[in-house]
PDB file of N, CA, C and O in Angstrom:
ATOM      1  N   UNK A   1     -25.022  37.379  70.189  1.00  0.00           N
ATOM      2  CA  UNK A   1     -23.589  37.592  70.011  1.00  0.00           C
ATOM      3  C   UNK A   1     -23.366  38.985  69.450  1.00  0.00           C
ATOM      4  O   UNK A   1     -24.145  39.500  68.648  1.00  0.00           O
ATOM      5  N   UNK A   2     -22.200  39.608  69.935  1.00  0.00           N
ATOM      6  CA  UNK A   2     -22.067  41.205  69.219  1.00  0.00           C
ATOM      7  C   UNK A   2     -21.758  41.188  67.818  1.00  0.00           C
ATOM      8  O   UNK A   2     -21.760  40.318  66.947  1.00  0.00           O
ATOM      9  N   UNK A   3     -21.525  42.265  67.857  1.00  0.00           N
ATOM     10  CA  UNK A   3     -20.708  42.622  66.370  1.00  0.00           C
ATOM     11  C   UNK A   3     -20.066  42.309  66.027  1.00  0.00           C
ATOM     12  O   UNK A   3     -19.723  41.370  66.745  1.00  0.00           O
ATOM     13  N   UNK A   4     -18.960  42.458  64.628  1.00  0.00           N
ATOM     14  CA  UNK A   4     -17.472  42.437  64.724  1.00  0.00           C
ATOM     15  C   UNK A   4     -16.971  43.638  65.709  1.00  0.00           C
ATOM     16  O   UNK A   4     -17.558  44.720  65.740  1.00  0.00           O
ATOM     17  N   UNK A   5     -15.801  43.336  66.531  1.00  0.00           N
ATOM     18  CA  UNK A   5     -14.991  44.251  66.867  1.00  0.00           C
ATOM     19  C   UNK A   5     -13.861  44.983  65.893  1.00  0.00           C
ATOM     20  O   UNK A   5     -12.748  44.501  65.681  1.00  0.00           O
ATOM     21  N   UNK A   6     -14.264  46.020  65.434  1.00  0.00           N
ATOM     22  CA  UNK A   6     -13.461  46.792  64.544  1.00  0.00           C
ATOM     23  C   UNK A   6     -11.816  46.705  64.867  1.00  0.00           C
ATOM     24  O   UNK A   6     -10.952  46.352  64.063  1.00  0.00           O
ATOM     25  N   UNK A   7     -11.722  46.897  65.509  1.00  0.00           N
ATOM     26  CA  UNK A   7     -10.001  47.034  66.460  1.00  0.00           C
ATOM     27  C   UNK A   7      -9.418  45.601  66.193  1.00  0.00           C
ATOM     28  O   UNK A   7      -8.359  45.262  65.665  1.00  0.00           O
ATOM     29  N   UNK A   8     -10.642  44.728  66.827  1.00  0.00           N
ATOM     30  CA  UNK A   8      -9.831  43.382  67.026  1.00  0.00           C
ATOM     31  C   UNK A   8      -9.345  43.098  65.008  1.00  0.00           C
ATOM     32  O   UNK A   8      -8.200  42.717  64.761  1.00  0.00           O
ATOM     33  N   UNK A   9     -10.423  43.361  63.741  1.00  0.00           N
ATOM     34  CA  UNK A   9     -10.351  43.268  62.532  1.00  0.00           C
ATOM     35  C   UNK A   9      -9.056  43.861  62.222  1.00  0.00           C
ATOM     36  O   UNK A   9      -8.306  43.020  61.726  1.00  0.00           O
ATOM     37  N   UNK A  10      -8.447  45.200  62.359  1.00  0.00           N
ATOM     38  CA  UNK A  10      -7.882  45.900  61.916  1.00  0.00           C
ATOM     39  C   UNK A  10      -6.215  44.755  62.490  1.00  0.00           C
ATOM     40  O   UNK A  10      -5.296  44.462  61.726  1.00  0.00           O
ATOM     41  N   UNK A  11      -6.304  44.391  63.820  1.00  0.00           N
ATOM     42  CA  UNK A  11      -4.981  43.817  64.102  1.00  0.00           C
ATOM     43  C   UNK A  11      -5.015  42.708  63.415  1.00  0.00           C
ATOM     44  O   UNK A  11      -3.979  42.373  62.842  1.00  0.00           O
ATOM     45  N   UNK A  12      -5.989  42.024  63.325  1.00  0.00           N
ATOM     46  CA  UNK A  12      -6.190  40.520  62.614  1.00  0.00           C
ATOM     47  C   UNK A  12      -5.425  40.756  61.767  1.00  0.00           C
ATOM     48  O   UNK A  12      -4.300  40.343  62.048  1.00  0.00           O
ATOM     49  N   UNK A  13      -5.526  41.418  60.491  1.00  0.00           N
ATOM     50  CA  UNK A  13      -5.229  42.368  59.369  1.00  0.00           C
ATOM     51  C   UNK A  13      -3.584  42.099  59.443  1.00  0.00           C
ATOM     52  O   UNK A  13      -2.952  41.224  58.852  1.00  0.00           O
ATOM     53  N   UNK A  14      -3.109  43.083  60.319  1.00  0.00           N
ATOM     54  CA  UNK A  14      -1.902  43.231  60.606  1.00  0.00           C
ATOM     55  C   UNK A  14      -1.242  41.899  60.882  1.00  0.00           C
ATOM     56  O   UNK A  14      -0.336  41.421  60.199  1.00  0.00           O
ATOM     57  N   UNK A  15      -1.751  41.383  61.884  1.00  0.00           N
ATOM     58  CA  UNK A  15      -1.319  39.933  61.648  1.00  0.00           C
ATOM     59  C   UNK A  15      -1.068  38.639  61.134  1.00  0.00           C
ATOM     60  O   UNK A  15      -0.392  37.652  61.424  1.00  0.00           O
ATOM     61  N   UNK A  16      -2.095  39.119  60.007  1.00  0.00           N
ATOM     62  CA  UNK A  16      -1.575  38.302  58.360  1.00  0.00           C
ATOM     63  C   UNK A  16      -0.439  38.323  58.202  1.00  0.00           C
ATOM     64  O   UNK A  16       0.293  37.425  58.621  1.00  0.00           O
ATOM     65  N   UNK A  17      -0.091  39.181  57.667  1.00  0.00           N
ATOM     66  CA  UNK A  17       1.567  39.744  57.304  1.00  0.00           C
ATOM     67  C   UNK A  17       2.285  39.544  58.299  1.00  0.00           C
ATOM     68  O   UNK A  17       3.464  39.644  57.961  1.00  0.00           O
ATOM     69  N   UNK A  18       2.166  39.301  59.412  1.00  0.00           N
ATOM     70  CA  UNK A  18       3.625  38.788  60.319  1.00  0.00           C
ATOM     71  C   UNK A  18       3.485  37.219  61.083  1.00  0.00           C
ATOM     72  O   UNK A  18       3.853  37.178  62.257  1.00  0.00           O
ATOM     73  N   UNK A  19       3.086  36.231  60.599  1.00  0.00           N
ATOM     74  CA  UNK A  19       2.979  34.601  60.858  1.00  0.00           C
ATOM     75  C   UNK A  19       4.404  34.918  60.788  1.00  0.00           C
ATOM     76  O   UNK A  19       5.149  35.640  60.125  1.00  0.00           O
ATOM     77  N   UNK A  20       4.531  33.364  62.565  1.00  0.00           N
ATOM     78  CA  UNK A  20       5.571  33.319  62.271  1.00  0.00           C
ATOM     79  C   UNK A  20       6.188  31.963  61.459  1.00  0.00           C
ATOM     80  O   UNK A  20       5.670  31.650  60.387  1.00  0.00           O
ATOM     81  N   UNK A  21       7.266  31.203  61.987  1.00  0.00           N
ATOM     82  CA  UNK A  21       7.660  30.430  61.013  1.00  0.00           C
ATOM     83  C   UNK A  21       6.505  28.874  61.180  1.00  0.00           C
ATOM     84  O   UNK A  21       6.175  28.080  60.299  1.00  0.00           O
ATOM     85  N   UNK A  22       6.148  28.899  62.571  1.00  0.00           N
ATOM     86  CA  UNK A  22       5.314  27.786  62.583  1.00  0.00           C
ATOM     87  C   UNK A  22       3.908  27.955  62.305  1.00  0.00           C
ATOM     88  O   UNK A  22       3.187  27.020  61.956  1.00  0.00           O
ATOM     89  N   UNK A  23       3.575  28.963  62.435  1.00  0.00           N
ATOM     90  CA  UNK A  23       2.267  29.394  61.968  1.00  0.00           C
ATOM     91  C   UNK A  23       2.125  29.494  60.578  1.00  0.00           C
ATOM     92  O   UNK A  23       0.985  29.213  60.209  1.00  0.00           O
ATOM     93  N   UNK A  24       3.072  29.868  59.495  1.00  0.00           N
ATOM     94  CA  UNK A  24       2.978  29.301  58.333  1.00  0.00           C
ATOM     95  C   UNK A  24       3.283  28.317  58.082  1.00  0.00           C
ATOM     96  O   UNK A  24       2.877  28.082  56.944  1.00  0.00           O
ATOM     97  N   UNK A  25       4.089  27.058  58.698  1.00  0.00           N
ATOM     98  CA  UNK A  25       3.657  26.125  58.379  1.00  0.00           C
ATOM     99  C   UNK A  25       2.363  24.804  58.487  1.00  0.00           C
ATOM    100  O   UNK A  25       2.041  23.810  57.836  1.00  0.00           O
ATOM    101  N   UNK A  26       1.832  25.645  59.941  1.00  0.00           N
ATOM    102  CA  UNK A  26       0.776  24.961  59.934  1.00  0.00           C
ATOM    103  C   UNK A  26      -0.483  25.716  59.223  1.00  0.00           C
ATOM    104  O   UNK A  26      -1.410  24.981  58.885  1.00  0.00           O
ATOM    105  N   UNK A  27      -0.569  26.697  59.042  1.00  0.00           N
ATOM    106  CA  UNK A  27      -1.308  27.211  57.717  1.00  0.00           C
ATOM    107  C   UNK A  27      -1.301  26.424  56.459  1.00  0.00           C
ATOM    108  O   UNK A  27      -2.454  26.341  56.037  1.00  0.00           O
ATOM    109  N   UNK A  28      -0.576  25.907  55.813  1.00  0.00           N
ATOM    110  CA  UNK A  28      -0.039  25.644  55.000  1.00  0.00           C
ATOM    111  C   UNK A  28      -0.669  23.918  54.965  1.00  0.00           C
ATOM    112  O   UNK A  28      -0.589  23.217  53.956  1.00  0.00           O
ATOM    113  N   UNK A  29      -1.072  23.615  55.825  1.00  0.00           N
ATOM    114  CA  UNK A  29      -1.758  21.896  55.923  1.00  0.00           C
ATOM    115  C   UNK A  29      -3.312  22.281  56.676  1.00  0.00           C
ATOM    116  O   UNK A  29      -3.967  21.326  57.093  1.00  0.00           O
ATOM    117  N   UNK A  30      -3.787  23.473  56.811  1.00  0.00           N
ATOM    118  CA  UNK A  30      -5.038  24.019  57.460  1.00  0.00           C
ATOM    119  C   UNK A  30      -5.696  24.711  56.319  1.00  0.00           C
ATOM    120  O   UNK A  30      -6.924  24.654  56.268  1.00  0.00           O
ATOM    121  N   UNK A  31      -4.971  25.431  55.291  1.00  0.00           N
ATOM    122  CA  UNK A  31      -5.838  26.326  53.985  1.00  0.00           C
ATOM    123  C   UNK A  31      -6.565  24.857  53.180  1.00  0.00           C
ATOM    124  O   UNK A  31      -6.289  23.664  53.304  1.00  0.00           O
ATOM    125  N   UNK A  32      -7.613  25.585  52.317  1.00  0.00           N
ATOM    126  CA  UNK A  32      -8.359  25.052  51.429  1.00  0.00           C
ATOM    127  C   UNK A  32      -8.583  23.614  52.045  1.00  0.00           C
ATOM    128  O   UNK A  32      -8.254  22.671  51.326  1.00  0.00           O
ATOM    129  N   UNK A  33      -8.939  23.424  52.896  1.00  0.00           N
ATOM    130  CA  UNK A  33     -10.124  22.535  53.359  1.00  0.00           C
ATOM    131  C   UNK A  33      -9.326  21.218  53.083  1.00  0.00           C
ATOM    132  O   UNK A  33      -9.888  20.288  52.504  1.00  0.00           O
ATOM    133  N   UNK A  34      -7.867  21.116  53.538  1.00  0.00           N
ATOM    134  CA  UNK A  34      -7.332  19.745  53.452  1.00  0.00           C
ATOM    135  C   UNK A  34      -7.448  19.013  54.352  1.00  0.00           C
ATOM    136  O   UNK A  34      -7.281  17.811  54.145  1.00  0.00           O
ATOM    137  N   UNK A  35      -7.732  19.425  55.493  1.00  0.00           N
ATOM    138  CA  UNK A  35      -8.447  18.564  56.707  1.00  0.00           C
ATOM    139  C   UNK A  35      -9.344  17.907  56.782  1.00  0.00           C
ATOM    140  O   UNK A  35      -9.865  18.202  57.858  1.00  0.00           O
ATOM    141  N   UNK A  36     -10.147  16.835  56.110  1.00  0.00           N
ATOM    142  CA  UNK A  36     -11.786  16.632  55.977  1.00  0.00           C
ATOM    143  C   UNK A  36     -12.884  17.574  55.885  1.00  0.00           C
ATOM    144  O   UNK A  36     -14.032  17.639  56.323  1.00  0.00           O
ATOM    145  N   UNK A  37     -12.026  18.368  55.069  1.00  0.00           N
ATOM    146  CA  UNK A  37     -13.055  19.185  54.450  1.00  0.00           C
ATOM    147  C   UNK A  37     -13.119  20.636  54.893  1.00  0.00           C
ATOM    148  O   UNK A  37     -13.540  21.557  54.194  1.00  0.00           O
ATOM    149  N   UNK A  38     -12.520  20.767  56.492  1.00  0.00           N
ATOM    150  CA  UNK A  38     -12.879  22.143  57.365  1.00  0.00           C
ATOM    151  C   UNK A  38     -11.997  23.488  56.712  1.00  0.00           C
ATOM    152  O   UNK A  38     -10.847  23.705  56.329  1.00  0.00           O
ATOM    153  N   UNK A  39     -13.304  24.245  56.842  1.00  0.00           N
ATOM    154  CA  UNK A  39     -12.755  25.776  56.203  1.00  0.00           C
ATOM    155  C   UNK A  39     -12.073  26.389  57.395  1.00  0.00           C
ATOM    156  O   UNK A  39     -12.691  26.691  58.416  1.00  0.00           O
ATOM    157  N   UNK A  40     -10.834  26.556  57.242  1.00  0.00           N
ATOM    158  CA  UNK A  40     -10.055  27.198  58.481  1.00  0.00           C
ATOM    159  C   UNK A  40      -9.845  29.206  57.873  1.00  0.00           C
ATOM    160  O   UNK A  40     -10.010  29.713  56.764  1.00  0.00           O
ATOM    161  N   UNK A  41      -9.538  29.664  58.874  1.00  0.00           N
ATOM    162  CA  UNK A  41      -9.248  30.745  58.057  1.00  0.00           C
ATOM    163  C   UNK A  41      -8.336  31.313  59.322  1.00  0.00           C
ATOM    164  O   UNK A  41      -8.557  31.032  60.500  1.00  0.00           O
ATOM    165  N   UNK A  42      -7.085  32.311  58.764  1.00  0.00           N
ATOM    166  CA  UNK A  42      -6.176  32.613  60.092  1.00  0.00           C
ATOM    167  C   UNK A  42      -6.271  33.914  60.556  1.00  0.00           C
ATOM    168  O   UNK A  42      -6.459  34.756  59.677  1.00  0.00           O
ATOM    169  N   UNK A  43      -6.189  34.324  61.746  1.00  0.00           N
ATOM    170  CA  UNK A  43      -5.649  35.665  62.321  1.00  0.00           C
ATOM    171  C   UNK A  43      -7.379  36.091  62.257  1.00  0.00           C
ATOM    172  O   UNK A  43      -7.615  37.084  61.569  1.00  0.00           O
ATOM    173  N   UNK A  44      -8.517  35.453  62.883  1.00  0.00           N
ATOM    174  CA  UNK A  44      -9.245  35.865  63.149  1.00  0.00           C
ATOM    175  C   UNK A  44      -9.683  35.979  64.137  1.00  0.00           C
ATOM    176  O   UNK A  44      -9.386  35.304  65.122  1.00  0.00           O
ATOM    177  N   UNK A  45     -10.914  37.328  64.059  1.00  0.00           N
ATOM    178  CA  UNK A  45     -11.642  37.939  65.798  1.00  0.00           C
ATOM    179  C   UNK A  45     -12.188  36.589  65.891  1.00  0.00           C
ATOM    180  O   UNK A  45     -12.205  35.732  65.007  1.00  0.00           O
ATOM    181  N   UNK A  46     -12.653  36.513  67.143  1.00  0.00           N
ATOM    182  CA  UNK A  46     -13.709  35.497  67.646  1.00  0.00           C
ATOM    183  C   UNK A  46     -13.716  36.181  68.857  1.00  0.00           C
ATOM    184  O   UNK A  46     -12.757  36.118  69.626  1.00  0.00           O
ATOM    185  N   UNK A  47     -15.030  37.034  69.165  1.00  0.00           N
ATOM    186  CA  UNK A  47     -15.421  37.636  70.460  1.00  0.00           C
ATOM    187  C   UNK A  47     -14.596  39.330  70.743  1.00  0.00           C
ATOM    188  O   UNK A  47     -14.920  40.480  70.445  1.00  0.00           O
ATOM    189  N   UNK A  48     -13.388  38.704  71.475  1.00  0.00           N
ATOM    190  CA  UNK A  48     -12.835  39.872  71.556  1.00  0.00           C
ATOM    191  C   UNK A  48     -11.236  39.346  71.371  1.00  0.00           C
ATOM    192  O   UNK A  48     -10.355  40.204  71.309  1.00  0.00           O
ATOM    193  N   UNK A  49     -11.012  38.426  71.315  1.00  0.00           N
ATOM    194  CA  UNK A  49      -9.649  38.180  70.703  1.00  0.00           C
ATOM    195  C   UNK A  49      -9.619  37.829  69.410  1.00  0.00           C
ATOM    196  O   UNK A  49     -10.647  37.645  68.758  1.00  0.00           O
ATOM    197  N   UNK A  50      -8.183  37.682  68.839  1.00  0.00           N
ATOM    198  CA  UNK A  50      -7.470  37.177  67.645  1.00  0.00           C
ATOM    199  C   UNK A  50      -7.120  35.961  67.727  1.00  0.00           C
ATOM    200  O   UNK A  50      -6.273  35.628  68.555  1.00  0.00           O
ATOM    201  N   UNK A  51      -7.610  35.199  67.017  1.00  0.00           N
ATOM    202  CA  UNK A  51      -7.066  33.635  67.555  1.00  0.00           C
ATOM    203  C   UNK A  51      -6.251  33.387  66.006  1.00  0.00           C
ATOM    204  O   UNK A  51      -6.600  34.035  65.019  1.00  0.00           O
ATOM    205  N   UNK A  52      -5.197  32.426  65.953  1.00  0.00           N
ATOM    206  CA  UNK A  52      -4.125  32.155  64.513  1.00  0.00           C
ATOM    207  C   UNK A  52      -5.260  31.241  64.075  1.00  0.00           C
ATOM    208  O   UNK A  52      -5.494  31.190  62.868  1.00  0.00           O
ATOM    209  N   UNK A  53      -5.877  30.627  64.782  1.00  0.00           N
ATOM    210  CA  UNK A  53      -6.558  29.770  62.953  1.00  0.00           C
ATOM    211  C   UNK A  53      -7.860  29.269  63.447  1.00  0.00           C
ATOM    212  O   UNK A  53      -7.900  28.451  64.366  1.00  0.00           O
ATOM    213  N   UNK A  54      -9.020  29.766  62.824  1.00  0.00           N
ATOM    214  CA  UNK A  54     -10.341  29.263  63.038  1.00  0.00           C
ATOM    215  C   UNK A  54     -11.127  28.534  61.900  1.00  0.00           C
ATOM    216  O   UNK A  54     -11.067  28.744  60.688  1.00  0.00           O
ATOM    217  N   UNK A  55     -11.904  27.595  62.615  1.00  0.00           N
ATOM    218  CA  UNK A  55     -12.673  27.039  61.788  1.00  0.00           C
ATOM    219  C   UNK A  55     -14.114  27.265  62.464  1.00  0.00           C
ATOM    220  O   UNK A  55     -14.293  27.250  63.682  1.00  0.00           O
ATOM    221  N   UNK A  56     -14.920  27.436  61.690  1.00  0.00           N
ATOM    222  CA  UNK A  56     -16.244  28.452  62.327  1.00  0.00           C
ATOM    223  C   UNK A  56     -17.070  27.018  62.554  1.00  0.00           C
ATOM    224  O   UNK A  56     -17.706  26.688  63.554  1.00  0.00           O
ATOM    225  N   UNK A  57     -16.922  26.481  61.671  1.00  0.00           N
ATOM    226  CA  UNK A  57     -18.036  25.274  61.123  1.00  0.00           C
ATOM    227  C   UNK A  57     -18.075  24.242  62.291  1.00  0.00           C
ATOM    228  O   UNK A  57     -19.108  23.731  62.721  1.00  0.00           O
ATOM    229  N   UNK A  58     -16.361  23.919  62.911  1.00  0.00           N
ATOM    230  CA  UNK A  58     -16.750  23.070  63.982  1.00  0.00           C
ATOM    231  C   UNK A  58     -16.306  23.573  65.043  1.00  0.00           C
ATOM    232  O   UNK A  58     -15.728  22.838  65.844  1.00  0.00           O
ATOM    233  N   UNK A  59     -16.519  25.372  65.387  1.00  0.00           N
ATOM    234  CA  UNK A  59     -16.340  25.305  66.282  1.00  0.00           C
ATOM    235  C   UNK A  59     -14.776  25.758  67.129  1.00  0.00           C
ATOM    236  O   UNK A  59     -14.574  26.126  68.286  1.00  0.00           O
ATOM    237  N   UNK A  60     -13.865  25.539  65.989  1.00  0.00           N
ATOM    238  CA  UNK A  60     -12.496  24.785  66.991  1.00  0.00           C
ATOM    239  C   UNK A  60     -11.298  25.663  66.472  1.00  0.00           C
ATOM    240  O   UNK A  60     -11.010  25.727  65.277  1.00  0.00           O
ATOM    241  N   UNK A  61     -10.645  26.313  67.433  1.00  0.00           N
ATOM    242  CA  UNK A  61      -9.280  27.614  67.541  1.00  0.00           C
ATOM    243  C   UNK A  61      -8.220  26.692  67.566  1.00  0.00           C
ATOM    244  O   UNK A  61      -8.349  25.887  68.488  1.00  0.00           O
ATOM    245  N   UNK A  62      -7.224  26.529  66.882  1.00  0.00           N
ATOM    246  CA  UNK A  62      -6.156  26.108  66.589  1.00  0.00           C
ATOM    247  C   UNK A  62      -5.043  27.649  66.954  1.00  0.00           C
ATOM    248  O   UNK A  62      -5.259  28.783  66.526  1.00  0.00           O
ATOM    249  N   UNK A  63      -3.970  27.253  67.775  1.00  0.00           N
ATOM    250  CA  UNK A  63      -3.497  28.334  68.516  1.00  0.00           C
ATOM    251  C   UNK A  63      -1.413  27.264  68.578  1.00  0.00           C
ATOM    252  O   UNK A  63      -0.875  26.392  69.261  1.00  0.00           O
ATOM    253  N   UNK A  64      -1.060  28.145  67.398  1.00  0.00           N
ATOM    254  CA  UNK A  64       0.136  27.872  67.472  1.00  0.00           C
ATOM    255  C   UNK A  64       1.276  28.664  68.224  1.00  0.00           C
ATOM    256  O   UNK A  64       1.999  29.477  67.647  1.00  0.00           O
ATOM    257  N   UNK A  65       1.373  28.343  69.600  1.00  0.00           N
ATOM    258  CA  UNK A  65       1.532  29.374  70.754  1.00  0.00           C
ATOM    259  C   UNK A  65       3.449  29.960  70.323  1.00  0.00           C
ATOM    260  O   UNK A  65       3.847  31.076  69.991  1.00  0.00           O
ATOM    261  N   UNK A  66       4.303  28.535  70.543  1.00  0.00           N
ATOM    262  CA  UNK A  66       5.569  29.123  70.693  1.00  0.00           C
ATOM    263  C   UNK A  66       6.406  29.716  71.792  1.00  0.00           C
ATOM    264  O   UNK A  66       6.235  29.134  72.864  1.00  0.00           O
ATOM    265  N   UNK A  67       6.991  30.396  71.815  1.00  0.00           N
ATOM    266  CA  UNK A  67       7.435  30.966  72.919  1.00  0.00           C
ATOM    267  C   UNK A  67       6.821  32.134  73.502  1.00  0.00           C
ATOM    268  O   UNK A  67       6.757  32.225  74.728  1.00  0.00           O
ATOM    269  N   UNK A  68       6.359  33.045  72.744  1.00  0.00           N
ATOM    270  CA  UNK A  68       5.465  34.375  73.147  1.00  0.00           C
ATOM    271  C   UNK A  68       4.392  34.429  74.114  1.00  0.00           C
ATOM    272  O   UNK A  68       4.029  35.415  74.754  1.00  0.00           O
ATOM    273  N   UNK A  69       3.962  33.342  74.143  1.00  0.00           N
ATOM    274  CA  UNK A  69       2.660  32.643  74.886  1.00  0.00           C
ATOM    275  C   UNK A  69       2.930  31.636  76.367  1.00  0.00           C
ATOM    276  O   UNK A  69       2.409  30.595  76.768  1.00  0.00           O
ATOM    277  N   UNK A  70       3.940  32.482  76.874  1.00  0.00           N
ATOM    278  CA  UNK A  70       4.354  32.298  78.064  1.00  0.00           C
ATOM    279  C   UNK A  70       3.267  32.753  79.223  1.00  0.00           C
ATOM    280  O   UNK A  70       3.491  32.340  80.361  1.00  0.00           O
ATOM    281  N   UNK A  71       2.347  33.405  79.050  1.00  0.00           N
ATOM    282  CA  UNK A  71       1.457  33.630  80.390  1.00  0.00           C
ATOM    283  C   UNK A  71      -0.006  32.759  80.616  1.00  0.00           C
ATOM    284  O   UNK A  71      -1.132  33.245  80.513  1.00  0.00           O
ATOM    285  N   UNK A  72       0.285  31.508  80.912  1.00  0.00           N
ATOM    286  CA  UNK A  72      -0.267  30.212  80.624  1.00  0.00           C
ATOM    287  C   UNK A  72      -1.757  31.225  81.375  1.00  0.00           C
ATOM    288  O   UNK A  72      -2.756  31.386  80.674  1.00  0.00           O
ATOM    289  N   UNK A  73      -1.710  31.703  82.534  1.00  0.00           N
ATOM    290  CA  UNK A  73      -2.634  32.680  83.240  1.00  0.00           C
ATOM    291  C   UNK A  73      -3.798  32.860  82.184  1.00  0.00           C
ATOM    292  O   UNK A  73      -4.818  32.176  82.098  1.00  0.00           O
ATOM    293  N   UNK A  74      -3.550  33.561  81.672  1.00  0.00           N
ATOM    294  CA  UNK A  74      -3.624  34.602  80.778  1.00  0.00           C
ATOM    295  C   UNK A  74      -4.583  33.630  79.545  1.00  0.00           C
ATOM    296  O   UNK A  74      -5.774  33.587  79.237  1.00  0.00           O
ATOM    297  N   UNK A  75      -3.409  32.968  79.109  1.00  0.00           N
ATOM    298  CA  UNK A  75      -4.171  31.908  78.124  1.00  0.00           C
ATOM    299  C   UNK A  75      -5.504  31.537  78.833  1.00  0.00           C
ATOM    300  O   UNK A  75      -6.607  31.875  78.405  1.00  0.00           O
ATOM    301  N   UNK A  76      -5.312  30.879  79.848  1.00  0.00           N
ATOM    302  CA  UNK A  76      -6.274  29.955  80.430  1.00  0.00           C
ATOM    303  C   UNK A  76      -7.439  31.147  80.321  1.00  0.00           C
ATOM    304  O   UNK A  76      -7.920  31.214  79.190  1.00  0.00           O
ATOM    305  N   UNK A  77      -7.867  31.896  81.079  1.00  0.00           N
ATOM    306  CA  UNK A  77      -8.908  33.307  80.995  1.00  0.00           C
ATOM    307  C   UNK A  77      -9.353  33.554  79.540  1.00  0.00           C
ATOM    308  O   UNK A  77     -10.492  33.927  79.258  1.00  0.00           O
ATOM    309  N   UNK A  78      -8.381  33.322  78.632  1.00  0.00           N
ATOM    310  CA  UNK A  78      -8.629  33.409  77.364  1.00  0.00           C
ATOM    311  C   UNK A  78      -9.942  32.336  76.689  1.00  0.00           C
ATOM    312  O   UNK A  78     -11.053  32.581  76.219  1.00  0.00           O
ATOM    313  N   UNK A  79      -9.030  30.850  76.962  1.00  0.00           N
ATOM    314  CA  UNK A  79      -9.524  29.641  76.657  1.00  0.00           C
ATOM    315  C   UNK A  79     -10.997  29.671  76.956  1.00  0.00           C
ATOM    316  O   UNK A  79     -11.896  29.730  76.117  1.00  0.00           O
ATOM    317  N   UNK A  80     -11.166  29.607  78.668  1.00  0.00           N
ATOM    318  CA  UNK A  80     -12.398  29.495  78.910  1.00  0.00           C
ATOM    319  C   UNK A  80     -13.513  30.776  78.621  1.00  0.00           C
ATOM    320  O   UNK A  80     -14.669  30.657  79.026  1.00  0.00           O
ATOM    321  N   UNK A  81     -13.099  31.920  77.938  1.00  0.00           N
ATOM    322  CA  UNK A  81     -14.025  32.749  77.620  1.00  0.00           C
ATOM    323  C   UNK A  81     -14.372  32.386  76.439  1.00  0.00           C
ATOM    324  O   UNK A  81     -15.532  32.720  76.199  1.00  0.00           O
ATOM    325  N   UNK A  82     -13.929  31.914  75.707  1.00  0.00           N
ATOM    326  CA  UNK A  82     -13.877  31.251  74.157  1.00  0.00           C
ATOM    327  C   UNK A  82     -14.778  29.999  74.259  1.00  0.00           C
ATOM    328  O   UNK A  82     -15.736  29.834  73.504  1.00  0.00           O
ATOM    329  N   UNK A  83     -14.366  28.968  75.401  1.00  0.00           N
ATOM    330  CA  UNK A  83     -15.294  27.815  75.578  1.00  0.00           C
ATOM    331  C   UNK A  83     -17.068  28.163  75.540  1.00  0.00           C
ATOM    332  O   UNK A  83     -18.004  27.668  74.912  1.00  0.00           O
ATOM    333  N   UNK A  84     -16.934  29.425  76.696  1.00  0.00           N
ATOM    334  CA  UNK A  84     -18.506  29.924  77.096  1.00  0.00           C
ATOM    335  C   UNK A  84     -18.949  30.090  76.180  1.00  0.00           C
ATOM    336  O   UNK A  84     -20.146  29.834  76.307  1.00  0.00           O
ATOM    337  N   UNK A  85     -18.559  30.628  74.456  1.00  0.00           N
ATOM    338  CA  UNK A  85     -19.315  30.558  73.353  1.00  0.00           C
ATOM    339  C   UNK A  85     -19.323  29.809  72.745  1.00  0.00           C
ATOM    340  O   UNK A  85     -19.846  29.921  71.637  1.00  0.00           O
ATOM    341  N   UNK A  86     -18.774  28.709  73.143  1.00  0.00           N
ATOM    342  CA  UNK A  86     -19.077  27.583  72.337  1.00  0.00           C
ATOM    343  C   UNK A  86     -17.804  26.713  71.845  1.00  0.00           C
ATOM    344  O   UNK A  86     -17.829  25.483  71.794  1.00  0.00           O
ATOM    345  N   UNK A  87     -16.301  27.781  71.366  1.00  0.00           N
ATOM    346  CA  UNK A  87     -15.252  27.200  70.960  1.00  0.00           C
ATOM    347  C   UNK A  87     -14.087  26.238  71.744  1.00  0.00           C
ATOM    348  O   UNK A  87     -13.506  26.463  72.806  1.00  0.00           O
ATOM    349  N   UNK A  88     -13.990  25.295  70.989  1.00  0.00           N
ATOM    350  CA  UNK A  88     -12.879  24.443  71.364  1.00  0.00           C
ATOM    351  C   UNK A  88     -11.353  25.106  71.067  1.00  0.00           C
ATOM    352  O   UNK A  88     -11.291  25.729  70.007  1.00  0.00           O
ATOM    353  N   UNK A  89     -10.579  25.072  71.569  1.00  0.00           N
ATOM    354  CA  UNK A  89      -8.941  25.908  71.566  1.00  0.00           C
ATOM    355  C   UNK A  89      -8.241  24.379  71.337  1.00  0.00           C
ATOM    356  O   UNK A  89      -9.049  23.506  71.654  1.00  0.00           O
ATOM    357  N   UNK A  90      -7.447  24.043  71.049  1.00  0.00           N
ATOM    358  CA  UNK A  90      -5.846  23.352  70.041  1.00  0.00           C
ATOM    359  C   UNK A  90      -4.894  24.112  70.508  1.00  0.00           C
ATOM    360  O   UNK A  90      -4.692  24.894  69.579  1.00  0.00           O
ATOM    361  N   UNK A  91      -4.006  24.447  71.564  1.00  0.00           N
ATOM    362  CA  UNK A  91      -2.926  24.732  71.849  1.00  0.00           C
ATOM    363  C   UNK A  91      -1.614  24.105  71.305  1.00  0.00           C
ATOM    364  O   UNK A  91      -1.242  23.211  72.066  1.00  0.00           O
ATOM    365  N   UNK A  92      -0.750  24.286  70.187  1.00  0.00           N
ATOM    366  CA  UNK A  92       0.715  23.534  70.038  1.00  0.00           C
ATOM    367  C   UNK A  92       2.249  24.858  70.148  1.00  0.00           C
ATOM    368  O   UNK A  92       3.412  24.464  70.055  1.00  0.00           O
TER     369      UNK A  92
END
């Protein structure tokens, strides 16, 4: 597996600070391991994208889409490049 991607870190970054209203609220039932335990963490690289909420441990991208996330295309190319390493995607 590569590196971190520097670029992809730096937007992650940026994208802390702008969740939108559903993404902080599902943050908000995903921090500190209230799920059975899973360490989630948000606005992280995985490969070469930014995914809103990962949990490394099992694996699994939680992706609170909304309206912005209109190019289902797009997603899908996404999804299954993410699968090939291993991750499961959560689309709401």
């Amino acid at each position: 597996m590569r590196g971190p991607d520097h670029k992809a870190t730096g937007i992650a970054r940026k994208l802390r600070g702008l969740q939108t209203d559903a993404e902080t609220k599902l943050w908000r039932h995903l921090r500190n391991r209230q799920i059975s335990g899973a360490k989630f963490v948000r606005q992280e690289p995985v490969d070469r994208y930014v995914c809103d909420f990962v949990c490394r441990e099992l694996k699994l991208i939680v992706e609170a889409d909304g309206g912005q996330h209109l190019e289902s295309g797009t997603d899908a190319v996404r999804d299954r490049n993410l699968s090939e390493i291993g991750y499961r995607v959560l689309r709401f």
